[in-house]
ROSE-4610 file (N, C-alpha, C; in Angstrom, 1 decimal, always signed):
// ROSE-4610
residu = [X/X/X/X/X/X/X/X/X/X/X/X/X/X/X/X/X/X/X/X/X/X/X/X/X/X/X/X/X/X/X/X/X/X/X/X/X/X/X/X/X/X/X/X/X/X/X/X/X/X/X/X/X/X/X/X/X/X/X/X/X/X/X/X/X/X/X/X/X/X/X/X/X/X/X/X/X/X/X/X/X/X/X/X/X/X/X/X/X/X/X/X/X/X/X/X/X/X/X/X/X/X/X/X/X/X/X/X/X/X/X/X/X/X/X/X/X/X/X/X/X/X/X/X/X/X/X/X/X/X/X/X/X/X/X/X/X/X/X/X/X/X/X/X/X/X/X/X/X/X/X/X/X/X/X/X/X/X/X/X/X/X/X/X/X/X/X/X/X/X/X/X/X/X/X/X/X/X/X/X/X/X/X/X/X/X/X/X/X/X/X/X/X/X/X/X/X/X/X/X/X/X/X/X/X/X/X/X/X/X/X/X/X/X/X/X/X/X/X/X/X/X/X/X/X/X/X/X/X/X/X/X/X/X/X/X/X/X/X/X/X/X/X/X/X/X/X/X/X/X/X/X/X/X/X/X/X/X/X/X/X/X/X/X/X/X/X/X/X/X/X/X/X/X/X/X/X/X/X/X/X/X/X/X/X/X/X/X/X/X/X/X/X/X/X/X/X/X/X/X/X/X/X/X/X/X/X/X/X/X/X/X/X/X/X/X/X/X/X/X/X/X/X/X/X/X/X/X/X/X/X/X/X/X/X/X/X/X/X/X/X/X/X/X/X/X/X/X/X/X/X/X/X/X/X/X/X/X/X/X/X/X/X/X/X/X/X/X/X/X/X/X/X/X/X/X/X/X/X/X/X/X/X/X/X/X/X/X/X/X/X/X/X/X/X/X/X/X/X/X/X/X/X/X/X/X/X/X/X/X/X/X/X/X/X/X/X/X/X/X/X/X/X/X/X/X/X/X/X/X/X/X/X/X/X/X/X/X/X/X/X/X/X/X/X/X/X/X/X/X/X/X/X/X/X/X/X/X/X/X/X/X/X/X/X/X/X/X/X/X/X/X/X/X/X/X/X/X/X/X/X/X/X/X/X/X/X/X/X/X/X/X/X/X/X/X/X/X/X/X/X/X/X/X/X/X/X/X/X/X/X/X/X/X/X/X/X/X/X]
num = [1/1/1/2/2/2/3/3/3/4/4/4/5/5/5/6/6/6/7/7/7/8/8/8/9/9/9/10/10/10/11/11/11/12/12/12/13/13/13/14/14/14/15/15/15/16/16/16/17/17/17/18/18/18/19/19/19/20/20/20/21/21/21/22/22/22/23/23/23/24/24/24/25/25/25/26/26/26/27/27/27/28/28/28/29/29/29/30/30/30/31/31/31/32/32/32/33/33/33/34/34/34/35/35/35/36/36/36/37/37/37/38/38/38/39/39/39/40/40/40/41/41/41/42/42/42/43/43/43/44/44/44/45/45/45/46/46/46/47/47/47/48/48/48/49/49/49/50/50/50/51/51/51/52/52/52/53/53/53/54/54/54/55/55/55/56/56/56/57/57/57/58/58/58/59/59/59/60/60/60/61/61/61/62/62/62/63/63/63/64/64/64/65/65/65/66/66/66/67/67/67/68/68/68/69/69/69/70/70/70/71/71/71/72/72/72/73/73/73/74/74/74/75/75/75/76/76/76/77/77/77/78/78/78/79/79/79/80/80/80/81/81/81/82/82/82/83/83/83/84/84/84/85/85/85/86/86/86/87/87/87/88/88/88/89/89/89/90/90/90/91/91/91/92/92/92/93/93/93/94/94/94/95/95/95/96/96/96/97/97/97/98/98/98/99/99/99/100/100/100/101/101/101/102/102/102/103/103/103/104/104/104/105/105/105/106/106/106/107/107/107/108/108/108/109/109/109/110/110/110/111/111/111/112/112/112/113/113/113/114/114/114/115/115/115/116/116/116/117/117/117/118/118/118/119/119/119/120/120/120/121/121/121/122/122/122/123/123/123/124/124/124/125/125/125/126/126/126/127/127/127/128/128/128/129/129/129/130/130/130/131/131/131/132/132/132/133/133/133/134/134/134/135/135/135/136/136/136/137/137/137/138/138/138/139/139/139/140/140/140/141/141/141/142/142/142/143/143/143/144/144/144/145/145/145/146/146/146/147/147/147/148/148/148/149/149/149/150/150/150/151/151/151/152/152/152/153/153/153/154/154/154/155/155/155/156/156/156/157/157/157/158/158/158/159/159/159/160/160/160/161/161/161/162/162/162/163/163/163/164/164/164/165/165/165/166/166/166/167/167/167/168/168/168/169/169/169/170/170/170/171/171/171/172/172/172/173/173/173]
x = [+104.1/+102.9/+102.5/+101.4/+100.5/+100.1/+100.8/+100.1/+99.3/+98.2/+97.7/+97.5/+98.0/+98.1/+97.4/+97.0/+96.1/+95.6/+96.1/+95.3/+94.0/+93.2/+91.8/+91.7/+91.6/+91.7/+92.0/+91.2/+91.7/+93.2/+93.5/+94.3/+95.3/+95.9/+97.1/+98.3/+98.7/+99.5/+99.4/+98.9/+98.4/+99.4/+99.9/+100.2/+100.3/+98.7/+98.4/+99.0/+99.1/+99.6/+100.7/+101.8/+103.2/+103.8/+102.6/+102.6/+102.6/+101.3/+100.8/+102.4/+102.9/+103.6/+105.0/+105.2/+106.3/+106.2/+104.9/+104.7/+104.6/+104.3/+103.6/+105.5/+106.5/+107.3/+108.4/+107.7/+108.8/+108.1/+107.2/+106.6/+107.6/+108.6/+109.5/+109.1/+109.8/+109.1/+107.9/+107.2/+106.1/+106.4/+104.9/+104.8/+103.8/+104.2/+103.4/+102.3/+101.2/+100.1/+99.8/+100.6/+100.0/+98.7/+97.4/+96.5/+95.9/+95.4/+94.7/+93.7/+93.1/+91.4/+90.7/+91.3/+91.2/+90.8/+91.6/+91.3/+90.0/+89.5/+87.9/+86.5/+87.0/+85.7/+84.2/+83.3/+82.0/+81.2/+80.0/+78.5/+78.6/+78.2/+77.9/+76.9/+77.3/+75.9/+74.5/+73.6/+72.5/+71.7/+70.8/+69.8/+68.9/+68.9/+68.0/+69.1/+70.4/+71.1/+71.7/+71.7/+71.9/+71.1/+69.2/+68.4/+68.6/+68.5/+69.1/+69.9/+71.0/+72.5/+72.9/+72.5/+73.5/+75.0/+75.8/+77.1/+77.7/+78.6/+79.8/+81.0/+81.4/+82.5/+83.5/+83.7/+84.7/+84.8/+83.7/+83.4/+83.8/+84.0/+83.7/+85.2/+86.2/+87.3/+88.0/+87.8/+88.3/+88.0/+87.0/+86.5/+87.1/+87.7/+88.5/+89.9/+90.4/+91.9/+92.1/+91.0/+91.3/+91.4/+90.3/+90.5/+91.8/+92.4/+94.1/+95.0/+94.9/+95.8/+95.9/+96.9/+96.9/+97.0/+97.7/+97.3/+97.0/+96.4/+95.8/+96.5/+97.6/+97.8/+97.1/+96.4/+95.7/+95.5/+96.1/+96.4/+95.1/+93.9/+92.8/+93.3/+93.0/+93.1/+91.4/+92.0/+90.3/+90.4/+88.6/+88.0/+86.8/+87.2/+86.0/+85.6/+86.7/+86.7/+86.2/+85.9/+85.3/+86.2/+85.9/+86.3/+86.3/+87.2/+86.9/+85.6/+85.1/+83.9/+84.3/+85.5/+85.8/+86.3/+86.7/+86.5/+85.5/+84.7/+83.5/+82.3/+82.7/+81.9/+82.3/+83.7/+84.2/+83.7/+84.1/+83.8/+82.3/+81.0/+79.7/+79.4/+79.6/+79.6/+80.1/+81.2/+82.0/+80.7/+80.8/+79.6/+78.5/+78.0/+76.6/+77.7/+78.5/+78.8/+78.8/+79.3/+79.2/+80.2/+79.1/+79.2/+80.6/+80.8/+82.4/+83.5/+83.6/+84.2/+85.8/+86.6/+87.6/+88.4/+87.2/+87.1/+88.5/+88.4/+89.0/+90.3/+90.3/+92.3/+92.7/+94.4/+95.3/+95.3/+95.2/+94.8/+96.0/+96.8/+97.3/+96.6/+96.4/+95.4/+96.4/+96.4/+97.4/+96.7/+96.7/+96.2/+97.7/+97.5/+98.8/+98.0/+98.6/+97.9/+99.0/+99.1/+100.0/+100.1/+98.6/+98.9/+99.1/+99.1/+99.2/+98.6/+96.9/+96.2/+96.6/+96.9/+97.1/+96.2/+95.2/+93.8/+93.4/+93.6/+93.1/+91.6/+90.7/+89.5/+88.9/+89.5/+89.2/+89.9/+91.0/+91.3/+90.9/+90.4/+89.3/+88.4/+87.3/+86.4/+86.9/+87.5/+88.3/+88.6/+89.2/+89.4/+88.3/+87.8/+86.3/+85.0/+85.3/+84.3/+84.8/+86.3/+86.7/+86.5/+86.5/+85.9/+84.6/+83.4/+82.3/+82.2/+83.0/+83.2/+84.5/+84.8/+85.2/+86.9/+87.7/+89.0/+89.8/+90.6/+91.4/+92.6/+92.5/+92.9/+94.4/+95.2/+96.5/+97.1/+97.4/+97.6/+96.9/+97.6/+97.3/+97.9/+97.9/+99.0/+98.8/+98.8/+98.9/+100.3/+100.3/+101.7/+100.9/+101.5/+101.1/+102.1/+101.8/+102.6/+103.6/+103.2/+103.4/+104.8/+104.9/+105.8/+107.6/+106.9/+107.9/+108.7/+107.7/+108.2/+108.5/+108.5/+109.0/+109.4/+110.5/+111.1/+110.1/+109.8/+109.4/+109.8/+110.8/+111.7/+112.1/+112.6/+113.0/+112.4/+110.4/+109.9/+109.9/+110.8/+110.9/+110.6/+110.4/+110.4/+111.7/+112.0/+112.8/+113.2/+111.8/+111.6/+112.2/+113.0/+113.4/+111.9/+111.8/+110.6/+109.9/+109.0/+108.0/+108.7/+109.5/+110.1/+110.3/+110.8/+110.8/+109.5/+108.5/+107.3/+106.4/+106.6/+106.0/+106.8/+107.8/+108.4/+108.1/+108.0/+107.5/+105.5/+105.1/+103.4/+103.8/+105.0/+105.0/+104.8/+105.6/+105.5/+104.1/+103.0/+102.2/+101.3/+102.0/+101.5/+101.8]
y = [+95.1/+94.5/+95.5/+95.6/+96.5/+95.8/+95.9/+95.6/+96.5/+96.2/+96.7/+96.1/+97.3/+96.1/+96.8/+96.4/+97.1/+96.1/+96.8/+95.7/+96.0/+95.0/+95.0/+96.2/+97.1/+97.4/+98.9/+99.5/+101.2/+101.8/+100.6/+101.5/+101.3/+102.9/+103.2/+102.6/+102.2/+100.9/+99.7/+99.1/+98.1/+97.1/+95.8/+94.9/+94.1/+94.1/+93.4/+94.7/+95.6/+96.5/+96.4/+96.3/+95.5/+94.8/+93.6/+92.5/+92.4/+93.3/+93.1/+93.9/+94.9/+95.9/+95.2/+94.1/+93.2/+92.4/+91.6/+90.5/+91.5/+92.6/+93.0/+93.4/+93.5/+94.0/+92.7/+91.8/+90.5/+90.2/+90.6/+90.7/+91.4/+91.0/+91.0/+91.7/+93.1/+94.2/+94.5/+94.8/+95.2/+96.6/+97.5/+98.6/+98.4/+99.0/+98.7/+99.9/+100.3/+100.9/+100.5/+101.1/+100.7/+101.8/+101.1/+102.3/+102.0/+103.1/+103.3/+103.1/+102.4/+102.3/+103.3/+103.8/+105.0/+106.3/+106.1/+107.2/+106.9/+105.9/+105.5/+105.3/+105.8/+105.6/+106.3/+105.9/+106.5/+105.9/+106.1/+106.3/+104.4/+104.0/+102.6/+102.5/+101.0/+101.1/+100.8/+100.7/+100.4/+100.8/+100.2/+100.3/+101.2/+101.7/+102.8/+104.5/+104.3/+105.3/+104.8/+103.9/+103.7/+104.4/+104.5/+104.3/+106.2/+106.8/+108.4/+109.4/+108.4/+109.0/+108.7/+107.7/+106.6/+106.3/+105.6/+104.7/+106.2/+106.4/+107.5/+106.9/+108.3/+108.3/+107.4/+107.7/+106.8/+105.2/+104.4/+103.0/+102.8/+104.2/+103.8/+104.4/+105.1/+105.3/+103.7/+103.1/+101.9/+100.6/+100.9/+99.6/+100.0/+101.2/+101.6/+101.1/+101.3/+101.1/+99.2/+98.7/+97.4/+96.9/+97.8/+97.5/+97.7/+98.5/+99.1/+98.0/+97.5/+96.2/+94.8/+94.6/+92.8/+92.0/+92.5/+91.5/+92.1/+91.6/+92.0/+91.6/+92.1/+91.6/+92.0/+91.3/+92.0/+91.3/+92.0/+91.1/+91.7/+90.6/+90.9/+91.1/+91.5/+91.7/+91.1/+90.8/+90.0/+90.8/+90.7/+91.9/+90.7/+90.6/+89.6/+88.1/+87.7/+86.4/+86.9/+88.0/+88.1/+89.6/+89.9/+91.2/+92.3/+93.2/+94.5/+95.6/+96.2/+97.1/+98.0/+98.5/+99.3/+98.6/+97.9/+97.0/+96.3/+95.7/+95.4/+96.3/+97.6/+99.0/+98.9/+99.5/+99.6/+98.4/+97.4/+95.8/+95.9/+96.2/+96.0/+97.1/+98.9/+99.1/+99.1/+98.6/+98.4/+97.4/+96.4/+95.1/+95.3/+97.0/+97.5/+97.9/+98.6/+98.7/+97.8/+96.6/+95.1/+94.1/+93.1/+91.9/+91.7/+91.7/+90.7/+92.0/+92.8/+93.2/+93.1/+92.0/+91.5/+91.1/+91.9/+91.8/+90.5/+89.3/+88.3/+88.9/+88.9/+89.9/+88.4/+88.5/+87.2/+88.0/+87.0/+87.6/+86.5/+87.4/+86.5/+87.5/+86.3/+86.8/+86.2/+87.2/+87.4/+87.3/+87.3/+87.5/+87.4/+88.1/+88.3/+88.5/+88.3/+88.8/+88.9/+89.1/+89.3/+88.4/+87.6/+86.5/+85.0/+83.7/+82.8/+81.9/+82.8/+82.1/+82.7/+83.6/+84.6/+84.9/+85.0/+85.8/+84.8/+83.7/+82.2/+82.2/+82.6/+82.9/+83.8/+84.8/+85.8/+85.4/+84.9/+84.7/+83.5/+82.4/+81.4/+81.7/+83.0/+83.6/+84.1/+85.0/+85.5/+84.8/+83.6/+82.5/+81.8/+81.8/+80.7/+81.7/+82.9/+84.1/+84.8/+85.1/+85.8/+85.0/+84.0/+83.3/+83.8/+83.8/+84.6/+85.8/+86.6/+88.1/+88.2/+87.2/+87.1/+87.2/+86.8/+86.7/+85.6/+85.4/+84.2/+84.3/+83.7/+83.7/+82.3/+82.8/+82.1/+81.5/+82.3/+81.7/+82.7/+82.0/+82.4/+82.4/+82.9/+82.6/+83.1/+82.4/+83.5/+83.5/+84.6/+84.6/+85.1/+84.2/+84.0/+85.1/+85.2/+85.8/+86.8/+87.6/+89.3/+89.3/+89.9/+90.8/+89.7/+88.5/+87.3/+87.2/+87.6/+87.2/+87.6/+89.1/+90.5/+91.4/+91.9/+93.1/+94.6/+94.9/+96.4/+97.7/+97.4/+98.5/+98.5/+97.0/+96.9/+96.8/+96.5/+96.6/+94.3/+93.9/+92.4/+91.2/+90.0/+89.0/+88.1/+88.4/+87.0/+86.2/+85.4/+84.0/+83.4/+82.7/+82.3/+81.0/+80.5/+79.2/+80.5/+81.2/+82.4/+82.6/+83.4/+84.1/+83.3/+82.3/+81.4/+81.0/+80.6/+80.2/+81.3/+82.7/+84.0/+84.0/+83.7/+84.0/+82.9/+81.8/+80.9/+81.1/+81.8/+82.3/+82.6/+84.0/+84.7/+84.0/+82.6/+81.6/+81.5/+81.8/+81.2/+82.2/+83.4/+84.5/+83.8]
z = [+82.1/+82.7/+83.8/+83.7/+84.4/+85.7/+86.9/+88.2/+89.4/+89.5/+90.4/+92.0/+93.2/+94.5/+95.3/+96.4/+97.5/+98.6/+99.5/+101.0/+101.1/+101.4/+101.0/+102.9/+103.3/+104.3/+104.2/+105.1/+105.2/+106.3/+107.0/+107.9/+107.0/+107.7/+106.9/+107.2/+108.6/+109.1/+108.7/+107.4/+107.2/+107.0/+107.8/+107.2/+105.9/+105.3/+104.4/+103.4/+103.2/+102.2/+102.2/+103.2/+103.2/+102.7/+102.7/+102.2/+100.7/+100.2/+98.8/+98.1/+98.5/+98.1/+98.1/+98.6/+98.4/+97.3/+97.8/+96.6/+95.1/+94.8/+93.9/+93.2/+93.9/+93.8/+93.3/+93.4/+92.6/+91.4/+90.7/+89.7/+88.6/+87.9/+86.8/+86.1/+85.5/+84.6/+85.2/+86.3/+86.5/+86.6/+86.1/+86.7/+87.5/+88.9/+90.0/+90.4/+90.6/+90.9/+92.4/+93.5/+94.5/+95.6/+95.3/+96.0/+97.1/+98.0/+99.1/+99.0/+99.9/+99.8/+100.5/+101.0/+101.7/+100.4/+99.6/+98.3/+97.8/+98.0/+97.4/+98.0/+99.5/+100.7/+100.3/+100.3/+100.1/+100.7/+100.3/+101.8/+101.6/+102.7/+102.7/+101.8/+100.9/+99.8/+100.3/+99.5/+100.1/+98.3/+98.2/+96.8/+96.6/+97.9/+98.3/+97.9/+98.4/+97.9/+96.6/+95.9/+94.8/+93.5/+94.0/+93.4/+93.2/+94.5/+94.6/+94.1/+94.3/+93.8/+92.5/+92.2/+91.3/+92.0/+91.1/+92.2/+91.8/+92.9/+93.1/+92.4/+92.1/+91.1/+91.5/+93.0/+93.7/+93.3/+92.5/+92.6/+91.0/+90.2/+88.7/+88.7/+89.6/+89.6/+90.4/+91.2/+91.6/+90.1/+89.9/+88.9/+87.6/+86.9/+86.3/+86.5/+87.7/+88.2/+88.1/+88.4/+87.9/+86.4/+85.4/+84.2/+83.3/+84.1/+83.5/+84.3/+84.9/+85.5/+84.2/+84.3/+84.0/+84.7/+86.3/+87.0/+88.3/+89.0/+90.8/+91.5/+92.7/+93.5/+95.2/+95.9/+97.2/+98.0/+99.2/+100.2/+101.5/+101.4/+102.7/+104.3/+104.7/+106.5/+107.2/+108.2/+108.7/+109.8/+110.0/+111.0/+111.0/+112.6/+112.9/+111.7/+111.3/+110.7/+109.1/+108.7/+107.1/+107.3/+105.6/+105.1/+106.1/+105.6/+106.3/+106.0/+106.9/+105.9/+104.8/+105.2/+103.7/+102.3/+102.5/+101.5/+100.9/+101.9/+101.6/+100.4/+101.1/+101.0/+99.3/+99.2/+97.8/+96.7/+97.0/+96.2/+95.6/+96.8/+97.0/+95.7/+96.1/+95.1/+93.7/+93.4/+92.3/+91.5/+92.5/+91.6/+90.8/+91.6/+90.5/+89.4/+89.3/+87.4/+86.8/+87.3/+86.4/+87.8/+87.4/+88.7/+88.3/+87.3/+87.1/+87.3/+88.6/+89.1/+88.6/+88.5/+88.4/+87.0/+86.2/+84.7/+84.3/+84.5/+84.2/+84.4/+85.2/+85.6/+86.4/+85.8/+87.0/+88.2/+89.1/+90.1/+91.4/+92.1/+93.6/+94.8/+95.6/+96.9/+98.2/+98.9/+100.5/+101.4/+102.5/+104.2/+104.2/+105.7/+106.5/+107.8/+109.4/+110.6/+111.6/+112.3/+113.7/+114.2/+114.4/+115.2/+113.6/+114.9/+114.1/+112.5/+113.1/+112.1/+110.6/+110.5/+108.8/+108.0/+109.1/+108.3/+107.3/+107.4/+106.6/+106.3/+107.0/+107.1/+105.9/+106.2/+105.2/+103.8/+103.5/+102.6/+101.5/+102.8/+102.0/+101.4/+102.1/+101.5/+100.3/+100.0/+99.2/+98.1/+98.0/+96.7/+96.7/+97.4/+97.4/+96.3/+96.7/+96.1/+94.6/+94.2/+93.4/+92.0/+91.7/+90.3/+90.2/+91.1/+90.6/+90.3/+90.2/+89.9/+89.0/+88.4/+87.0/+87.2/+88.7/+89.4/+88.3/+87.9/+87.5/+88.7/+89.7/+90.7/+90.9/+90.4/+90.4/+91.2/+92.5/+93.6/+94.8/+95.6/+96.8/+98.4/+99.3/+100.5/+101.7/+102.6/+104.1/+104.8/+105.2/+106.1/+108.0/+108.2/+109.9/+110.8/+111.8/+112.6/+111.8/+111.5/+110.7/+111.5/+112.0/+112.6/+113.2/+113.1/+113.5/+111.8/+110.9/+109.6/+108.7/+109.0/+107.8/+108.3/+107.7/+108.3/+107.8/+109.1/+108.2/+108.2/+108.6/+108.6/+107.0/+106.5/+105.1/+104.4/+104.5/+103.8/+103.0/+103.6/+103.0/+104.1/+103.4/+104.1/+104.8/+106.2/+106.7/+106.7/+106.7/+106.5/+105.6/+105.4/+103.7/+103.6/+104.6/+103.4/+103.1/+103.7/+103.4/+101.8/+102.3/+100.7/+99.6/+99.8/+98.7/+98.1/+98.9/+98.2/+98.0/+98.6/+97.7/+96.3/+96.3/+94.9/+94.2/+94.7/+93.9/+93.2/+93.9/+93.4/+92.3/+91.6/+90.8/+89.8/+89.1/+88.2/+87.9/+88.7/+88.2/+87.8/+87.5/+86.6/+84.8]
């Protein structure tokens, strides 16, 4: 099984990449593809540079990387209560190749945050939006207070409820 994982987010410190790179990692026989969004940055879209350029390679090399997956794992980070702009940036253009972005891929969706809330916000958007872009969206999860609840030195979860009910998502691959 072909997994693909990535925190919707450019910093390289990312929690949510942590996150995804765990969860993606209890996925049984997986081969794991874990990428940088950072490897796919390009001009902010706009229809006006769409109409100029056409979409950059960068959007038909991400929208490729999801078509080689069976399943998505991606854990959002929130900036100001919604998406991050690089993510946004990549997604937006991806959607001119074909709206169904998500090409019907199983899909688990993460937030993680430092503080309490767990990026719930953004992650609601997130499952609330990913069926229109063609997501079969399985489960889903926040983990609250990051740093109270994963080791990252080891790279794992603490928490045993946390851990248990991340492992319990996988089932519903």
């Amino acid at each position: 099984m072909n997994v693909l994982t990535f925190a919707a987010t450019s910093s390289r410190q990312s929690i949510n990449k942590q996150l995804a790179t765990y969860v993606a990692s209890l996925i049984p026989n997986a081969n794991v593809d874990v990428v940088d969004l950072n490897d796919f940055e390009m001009p902010i879209y706009s229809s006006d540079r769409e109409t100029e350029s056409g979409i950059p390679e960068q959007a038909q090399r991400f929208f490729n990387k999801i078509g080689e997956a069976d399943v998505i794992v991606v854990s959002f980070a929130e900036h100001n209560g919604s998406y991050t702009a690089a993510y946004k940036n990549i997604f937006d253009w991806a959607s001119r190749i074909n709206q169904k972005v998500y090409q019907n891929k199983k899909m688990i969706l993460l937030s993680a945050s430092p503080g309490p809330g767990g990026a719930k916000s953004v992650l609601a958007q997130a499952v609330g939006s990913a069926p229109f872009f063609a997501a079969d969206v399985k489960a889903s999860y926040s983990v609250p207070s990051f740093y109270d609840n994963f080791d990252v030195e080891k790279g794992v979860v603490r928490n045993e409820t946390i851990k248990e009910e991340l492992s319990a998502l996988i089932s519903n691959l």
